[in-house]
C-alpha positions in Angstrom: 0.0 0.0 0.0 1.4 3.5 -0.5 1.0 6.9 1.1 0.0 9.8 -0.4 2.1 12.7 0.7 1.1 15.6 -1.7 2.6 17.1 -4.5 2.2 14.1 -6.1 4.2 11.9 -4.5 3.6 8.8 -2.6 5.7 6.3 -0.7 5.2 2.5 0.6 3.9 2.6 3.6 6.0 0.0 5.1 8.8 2.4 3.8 7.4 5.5 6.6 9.5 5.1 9.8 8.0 8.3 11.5 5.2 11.0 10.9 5.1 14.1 13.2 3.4 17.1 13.4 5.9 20.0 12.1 5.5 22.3 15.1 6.7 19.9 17.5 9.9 20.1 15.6 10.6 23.5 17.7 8.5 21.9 20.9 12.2 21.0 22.9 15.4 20.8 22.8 15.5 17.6 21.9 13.1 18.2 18.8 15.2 20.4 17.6 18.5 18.4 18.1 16.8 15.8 16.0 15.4 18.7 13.3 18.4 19.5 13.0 20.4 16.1 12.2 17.4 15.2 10.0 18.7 18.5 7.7 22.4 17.6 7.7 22.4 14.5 7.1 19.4 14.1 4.6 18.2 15.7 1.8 15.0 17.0 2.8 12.4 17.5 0.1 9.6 20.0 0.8 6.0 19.5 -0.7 4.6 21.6 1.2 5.4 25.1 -1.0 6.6 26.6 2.6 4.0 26.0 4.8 5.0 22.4 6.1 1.9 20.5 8.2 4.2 17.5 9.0 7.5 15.6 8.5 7.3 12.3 7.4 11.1 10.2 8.0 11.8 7.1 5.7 14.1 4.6 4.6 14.9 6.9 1.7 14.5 10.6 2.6 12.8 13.1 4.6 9.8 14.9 3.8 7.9 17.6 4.4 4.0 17.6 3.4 1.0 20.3 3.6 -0.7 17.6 5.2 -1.4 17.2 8.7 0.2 14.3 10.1 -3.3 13.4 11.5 -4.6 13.3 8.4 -1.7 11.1 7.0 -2.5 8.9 10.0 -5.9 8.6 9.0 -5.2 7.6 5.0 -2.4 5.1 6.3 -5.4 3.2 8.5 -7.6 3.3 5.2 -5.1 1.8 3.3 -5.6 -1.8 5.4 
C-alpha cells in the first residue's frame, strides 16, 4: 500500500518510519537536536510550497507535506 504525501508523490507505507506534526519540531530541545540532524544529514524534500503541516522520516528521505500528520495517519489506516 502507498502513502500519499502531496505534491504528487507517494511512498510504501512499510517504507514510513516516523510521521510528526511539524510544530513539534521546535516543541524542545530535543526536537530540535533531531530537526536538525534530519537536515544535515538528509536531503529533505519540501511538498509543502513553505508552509510544512508534517514531516514524514523514511528509509529513503525526509519529507515535508501540507498535510497534517493526523490526516496522514488517517489515509495510512484506510489503506488496510
Amino acid at each position: 500500500m502507498f502513502l500519499h504525501l502531496g505534491g504528487g508523490v507517494s511512498v510504501r507505507l512499510s517504507d514510513v518510519l516516523y510521521i510528526q506534526d511539524f510544530a513539534q519540531t521546535k516543541a524542545s530541545a530535543d526536537n530540535r537536536r533531531f530537526w536538525e540532524q534530519l537536515r544535515q544529514k538528509n536531503s529533505v524534500r519540501d511538498l509543502s510550497l513553505g508552509k510544512p503541516r508534517s514531516l514524514i522520516l523514511t528509509h529513503f528521505g525526509v519529507y515535508l507535506s501540507g498535510i497534517s500528520s493526523a490526516t496522514l495517519k488517517k489515509r495510512s489506516e484506510l489503506s488496510f
